[in-house]
Structure formats: C-alpha cells, structure tokens
C-alpha positions in Angstrom: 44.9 11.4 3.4 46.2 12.3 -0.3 43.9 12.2 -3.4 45.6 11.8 -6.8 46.0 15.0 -9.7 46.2 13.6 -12.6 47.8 15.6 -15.6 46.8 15.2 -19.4 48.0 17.1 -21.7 46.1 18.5 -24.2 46.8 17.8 -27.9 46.0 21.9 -28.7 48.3 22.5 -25.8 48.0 22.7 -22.3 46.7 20.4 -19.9 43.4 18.9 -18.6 43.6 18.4 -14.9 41.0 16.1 -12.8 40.8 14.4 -8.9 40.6 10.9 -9.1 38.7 9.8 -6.1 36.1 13.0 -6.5 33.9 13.0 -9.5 33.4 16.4 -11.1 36.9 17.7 -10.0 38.1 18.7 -13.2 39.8 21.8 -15.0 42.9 23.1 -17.1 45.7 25.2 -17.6 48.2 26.6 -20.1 50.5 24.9 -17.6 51.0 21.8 -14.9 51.0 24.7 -12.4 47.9 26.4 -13.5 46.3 23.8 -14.1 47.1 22.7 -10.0 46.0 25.9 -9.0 42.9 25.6 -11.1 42.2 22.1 -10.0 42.5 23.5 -6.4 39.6 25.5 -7.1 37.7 23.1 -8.7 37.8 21.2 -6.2 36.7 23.7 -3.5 33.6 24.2 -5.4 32.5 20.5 -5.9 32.7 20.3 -1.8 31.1 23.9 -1.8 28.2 22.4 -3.8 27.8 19.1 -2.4 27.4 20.3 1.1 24.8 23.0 -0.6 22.6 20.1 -2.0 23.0 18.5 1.1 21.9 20.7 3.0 18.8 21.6 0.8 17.7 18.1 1.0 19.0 17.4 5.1 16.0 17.0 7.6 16.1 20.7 10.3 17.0 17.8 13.1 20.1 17.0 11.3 23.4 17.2 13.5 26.4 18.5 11.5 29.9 18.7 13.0 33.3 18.9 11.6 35.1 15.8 10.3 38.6 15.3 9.4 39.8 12.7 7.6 43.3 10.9 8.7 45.2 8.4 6.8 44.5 5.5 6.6 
C-alpha cells in the first residue's frame, strides 16, 4: 500500500508537507527533500503515539500481533 505526500509550498519559502490518509502527519522543509525526510519522521511519531494511547487505554487481556498491510 502507498499513502499520498503532498507538497505546498510556502509563500515565505519552503514547503509544508502533510500524509493524506493519516491525520496529524504534517511537517516542512527549506526543500521538497527535507521536507520528505521530515514528513518521514512525522509520520513515525503519529504511529509511535497512537499505539502509545492505545496501549494506555487497551484492556491487560488484549492480544497484539504484527499486521502488515498489502495492496489492495
């Protein structure tokens, strides 16, 4: 599966840089490619935190296991 980068640039220069398909995936750069690389991270934490407030709320039977998502 592919999620969509989208690109903006900035009127002050640069670029804002957001996920479609995950809410709060959104950073910038001086650059396209910063702004990528930026993104990247952004999006590492939004997963990072969801699956922290997950598991905060999760009942201790829960069963967790790894899930990878093929295209569709």
């Amino acid at each position: 599966m592919q999620l969509t980068a989208v690109y903006i640039a900035a009127p002050e220069g640069g670029y804002t840089a957001f996920i479609e398909e995950i809410p709060g995936a959104i950073s910038e750069g001086e650059s396209i490619e910063e702004a990528r690389e930026n993104l990247s991270d952004a999006l590492r934490m939004v997963l990072e935190c969801n699956r922290e407030l997950a598991r905060q709320t999760e009942p201790a039977a829960a069963v967790r296991e790894a899930f990878e998502l093929a295209t569709m």
